[in-house]
N, C-alpha and C positions, 0 to 999 in steps of 0.2 A: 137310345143312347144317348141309340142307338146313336141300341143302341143300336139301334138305329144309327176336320172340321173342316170346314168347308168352305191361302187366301185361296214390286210387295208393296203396294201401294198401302202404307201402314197407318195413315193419318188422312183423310182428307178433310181441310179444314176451310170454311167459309173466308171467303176474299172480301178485305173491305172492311169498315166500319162496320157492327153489327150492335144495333141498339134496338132497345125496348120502345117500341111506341105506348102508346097511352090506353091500348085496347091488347097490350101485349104481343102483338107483331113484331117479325126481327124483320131486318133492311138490309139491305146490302147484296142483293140475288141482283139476277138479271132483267132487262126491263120485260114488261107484260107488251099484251099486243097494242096498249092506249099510250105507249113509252113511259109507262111509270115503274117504280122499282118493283122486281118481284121480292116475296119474304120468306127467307130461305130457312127451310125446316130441314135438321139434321134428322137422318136414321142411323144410330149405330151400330155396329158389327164386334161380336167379339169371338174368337174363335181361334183356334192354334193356325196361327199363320206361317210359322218357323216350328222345327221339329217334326219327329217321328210322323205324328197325323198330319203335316200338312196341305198332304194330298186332300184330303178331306175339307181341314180349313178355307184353303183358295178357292174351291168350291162355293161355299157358302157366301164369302164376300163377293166374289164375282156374278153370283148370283141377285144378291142384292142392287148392286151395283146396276144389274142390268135392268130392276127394278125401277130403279129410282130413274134411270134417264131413260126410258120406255115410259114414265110417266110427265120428264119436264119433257119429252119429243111430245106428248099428243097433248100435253094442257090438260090435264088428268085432272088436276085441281088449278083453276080457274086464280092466278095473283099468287099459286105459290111454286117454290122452287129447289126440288130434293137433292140433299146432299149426304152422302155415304162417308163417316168416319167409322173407320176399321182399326181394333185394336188388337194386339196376337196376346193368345193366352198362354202360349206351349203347354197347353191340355194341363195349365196350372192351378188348383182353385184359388191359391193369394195371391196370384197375377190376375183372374178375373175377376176377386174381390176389388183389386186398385183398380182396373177397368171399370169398374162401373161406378167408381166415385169419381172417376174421371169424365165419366159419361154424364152421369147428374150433374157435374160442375158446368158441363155447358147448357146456357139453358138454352138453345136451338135444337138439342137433343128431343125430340117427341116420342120416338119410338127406339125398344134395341132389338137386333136379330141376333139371335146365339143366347147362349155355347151350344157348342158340340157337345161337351162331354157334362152328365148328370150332377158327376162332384162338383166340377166348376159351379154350376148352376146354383146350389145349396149353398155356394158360398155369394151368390153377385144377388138372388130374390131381395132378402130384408135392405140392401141398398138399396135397388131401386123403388122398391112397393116403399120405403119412408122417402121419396121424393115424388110419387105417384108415378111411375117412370114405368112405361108398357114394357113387355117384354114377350117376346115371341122366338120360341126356342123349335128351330127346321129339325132337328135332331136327339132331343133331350128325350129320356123313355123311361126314366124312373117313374113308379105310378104316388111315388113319397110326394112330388114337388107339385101337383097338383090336387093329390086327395089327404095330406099329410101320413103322418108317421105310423099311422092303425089302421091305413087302407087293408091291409090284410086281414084284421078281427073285422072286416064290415064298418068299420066307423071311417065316416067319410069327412070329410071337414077340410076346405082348401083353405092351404096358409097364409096366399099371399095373392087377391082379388087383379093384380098386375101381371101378373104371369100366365101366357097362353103359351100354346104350342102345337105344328101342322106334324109333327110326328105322332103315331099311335103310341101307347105305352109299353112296356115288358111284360105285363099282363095279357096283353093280346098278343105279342110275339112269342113269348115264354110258354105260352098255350099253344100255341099255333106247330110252334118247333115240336113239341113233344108230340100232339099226335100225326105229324107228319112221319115224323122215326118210328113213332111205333105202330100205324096204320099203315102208314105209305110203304117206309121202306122195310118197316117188318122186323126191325131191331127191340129188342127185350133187356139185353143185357148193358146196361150202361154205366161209363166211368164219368164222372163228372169233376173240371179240372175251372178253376174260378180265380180272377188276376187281385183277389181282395178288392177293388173297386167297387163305387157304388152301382156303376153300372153292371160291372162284370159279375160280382156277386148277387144281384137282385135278382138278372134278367138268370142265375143260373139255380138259384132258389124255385124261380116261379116255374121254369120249367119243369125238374125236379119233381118238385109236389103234381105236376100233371102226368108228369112218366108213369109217376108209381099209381097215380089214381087210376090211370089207362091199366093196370097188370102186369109195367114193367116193374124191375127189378136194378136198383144202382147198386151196381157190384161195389164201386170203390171212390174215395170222392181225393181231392188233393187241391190246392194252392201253388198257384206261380207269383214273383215279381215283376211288378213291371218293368221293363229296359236292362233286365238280366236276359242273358243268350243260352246259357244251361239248363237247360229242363230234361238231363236226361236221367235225372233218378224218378222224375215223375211218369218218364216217358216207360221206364221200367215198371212202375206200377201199374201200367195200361195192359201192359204185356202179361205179367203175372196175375191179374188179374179176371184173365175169359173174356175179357167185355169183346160184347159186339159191337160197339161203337165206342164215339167220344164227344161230350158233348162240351165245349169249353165257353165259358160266358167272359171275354174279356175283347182286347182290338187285335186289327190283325199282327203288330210287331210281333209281337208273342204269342198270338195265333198260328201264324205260318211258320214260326220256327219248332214248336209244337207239333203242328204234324207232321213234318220233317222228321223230328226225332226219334216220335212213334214209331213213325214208319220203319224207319233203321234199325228198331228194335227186334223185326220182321211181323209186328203185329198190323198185318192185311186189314184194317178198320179205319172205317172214315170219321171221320170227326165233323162234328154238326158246331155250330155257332151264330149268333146273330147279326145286326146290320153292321155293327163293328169291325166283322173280318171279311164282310163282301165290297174287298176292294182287290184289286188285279195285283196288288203291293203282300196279300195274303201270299197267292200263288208263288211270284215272285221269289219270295222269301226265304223256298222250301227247294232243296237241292234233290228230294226225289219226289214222283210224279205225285199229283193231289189227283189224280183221278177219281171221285166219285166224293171228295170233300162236300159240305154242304152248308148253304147259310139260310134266316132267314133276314127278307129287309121288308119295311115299312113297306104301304103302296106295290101299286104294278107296274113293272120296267116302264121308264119315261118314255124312251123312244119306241113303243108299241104303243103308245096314247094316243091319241087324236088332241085331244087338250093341250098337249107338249109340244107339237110340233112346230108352233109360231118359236117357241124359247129356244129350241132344240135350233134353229134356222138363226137368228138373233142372236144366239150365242156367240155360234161361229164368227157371224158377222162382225162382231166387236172385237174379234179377233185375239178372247182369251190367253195368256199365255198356259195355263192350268185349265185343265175340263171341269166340268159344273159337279163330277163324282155322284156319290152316293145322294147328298143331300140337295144337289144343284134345285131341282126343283121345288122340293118344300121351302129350301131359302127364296127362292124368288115368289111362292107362296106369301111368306111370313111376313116381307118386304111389302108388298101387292095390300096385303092387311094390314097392316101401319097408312099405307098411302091411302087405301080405305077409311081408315077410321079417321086420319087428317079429312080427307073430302067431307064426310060428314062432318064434323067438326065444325067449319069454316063454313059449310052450307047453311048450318043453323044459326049461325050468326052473322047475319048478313055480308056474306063474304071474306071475311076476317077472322083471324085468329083469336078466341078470346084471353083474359091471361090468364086462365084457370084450364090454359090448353091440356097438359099432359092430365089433368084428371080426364078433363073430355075426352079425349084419345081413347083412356083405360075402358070410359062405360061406354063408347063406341064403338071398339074391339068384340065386346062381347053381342053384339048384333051385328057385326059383318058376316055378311054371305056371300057368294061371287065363285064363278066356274075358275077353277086356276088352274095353274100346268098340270096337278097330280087330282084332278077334280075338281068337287063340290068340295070348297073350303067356307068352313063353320065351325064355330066351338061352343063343346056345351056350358052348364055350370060350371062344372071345375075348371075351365079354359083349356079342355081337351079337346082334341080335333072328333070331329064325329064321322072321319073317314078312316074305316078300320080295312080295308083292305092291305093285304100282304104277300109276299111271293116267297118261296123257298128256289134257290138257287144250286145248283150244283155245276162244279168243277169237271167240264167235259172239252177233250185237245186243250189245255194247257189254257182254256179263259172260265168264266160266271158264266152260266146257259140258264133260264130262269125251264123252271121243270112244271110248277104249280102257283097256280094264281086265286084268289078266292078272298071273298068278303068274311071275318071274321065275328061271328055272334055269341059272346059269352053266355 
């Protein structure tokens, strides 16, 4: 999307003087352990920080954030010094289009972390990939933005060589969802309900086509608005329709008012959805019970990790005002790989930043490996994560219970 934002610390912007040496180094960081200047590389964050998502957004920046000074604490890279500017999208794509022109205009920028949301993304790629400008997206699950527009005919062809991402795609969750419902929980008859988005409609496509290749059957399909509150003529078509479930591909606003609706309809049927609407703000949402509601999300619950629990500990410590949510970890992931590809970077060239950094960055990104919070983080060719693990979640006393966990193999 996840879909798989994640903040209001909304700018953080380098202190000082900040000039181009002659090897391409900026100045004006803090001194090193020889008392000379460190040279302060920006990572940037773009991500809905205000608005409906931005439980999810603070997430993500915070996560970053925690990135970057867990890495000026230990000298992570040796004479440099990370800085986090955070821009809010409100899950806009020509608000993260200007973000990222705002982002290429600094040139301290080396890496970006975000969006959240897939549309955004399609709008902010062609900015950055014409400034050479990395990008690493905790969240993003279109399978369009890294294998292009014909991923589905088998024609694979990535669009823009800058663009990676520590989320799995909607192909592997879109898969996953559907034989979960019809293997697991044994549902056949499904209504399918899509928020027109590019996430919401992809990830309810891909499912979709796996339902019926499994022997299910989609009784009825329908569309919602996004930030409309009435879905009760859709919510009647649930009803009138038999289905044994409901499978809806969009976020949780209109997720959880959805099955609310359903419900009230008296049509007894759970409704399935992806990393989108497994946040506690779904539940919330829905004035009668979600008992047996169901998501899937990227990855396996963070705090059942061994890998997580140093972030999980550090988090707190910093004393977040917002939890690290759905994506906390793949952002401090995404973050962790930017600050990777800088150490290399700077390693191969004797210490320094060359000034042809941000391409460096881009072909460094694509050979970083490194255990992080949600694993082995790696990316293939297309700059896809090559940790396909996922959990399906269900709605048990009133919170997300994770029910199934498992590596996915297309």
């Amino acid at each position: 999307m996840r879909h798989r934002s994640l903040l209001i610390l909304t700018t953080v912007i380098t202190t000082g003087a900040l000039t181009l040496t002659a090897c391409g180094s900026r100045d004006g960081g803090s001194k090193d352990n020889s008392g000379g200047k460190k040279t302060v590389v920006v990572i940037g964050v773009d991500a809905p920080l205000t608005g409906s998502l931005s439980a999810l957004g603070q997430g993500i920046k915070n996560s970053v954030d925690l990135a970057a000074k867990t890495a000026n604490k230990n000298n992570e890279v040796p004479g440099i010094e990370f800085k986090v500017e955070a821009l809010d999208d409100q899950a806009v794509p020509a608000s993260g289009q200007a973000n990222a022109t705002k982002l290429v205009g600094n040139k301290d920028v080396l890496g970006v972390v975000g969006p959240l949301n897939s549309g955004v993304a399609q709008q902010m790629q062609g900015v950055l990939a014409s400034a050479k400008l990395a990008q690493v997206s905790p969240a993003n699950t279109n399978p369009a933005l890294s294998q292009g527009d014909n991923w589905g005919k088998g024609e694979f062809k990535r669009p823009f060589n800058t663009y990676f991402r520590t989320a799995a795609t909607d192909v592997v969750q879109g898969k996953f969802a559907a034989q979960y419902l019809f293997k697991d929980a044994g549902k056949k008859k499904v209504f399918v309900v899509d928020d027109k988005q590019t996430y919401g409609a992809g990830l309810a496509a891909i499912f979709s086509d796996e339902f019926k290749k499994l022997g299910g059957e989609i009784v009825g399909t329908d569309h919602v608005t996004v930030k409309e509150t009435d879905f009760s003529s859709t919510a009647d078509k649930v009803k009138s329709s038999g289905a044994d479930s409901v499978y809806f591909g969009g976020q949780y606003p209109e997720g959880g008012l959805l099955a609310d609706q359903i419900k009230k309809t008296g049509a007894n049927v759970p409704l399935m959805g992806g990393d989108g609407i497994q946040d506690p703000a779904f539940i919330s949402a829905s004035g009668e019970a979600n008992e047996g509601d169901l998501s899937t999300s990227i990855g396996y619950p963070v705090e059942k990790l061994d890998t997580a629990k140093k972030f999980i500990e550090d988090y707190k410590t910093e004393g977040y005002k917002d939890p690290y949510a759905a994506y906390g970890g793949y952002s401090y992931d995404a973050g962790w790989a930017v600050i990777q590809a800088v150490k290399a970077v700077v390693a191969a060239n004797s210490g320094k930043l060359p000034d042809d950094a941000r391409a460096k960055v881009v072909e460094a990104l694509g050979k970083v490996t490194f255990e992080g919070v949600t694993g082995k983080v790696a990316f293939d060719e297309y700059g896809d994560t090559t940790n396909k693990q996922l959990t399906v979640y269900k709605v048990e006393g009133g919170k997300w219970v994770d029910v199934k966990s498992d590596t996915f193999n297309q």
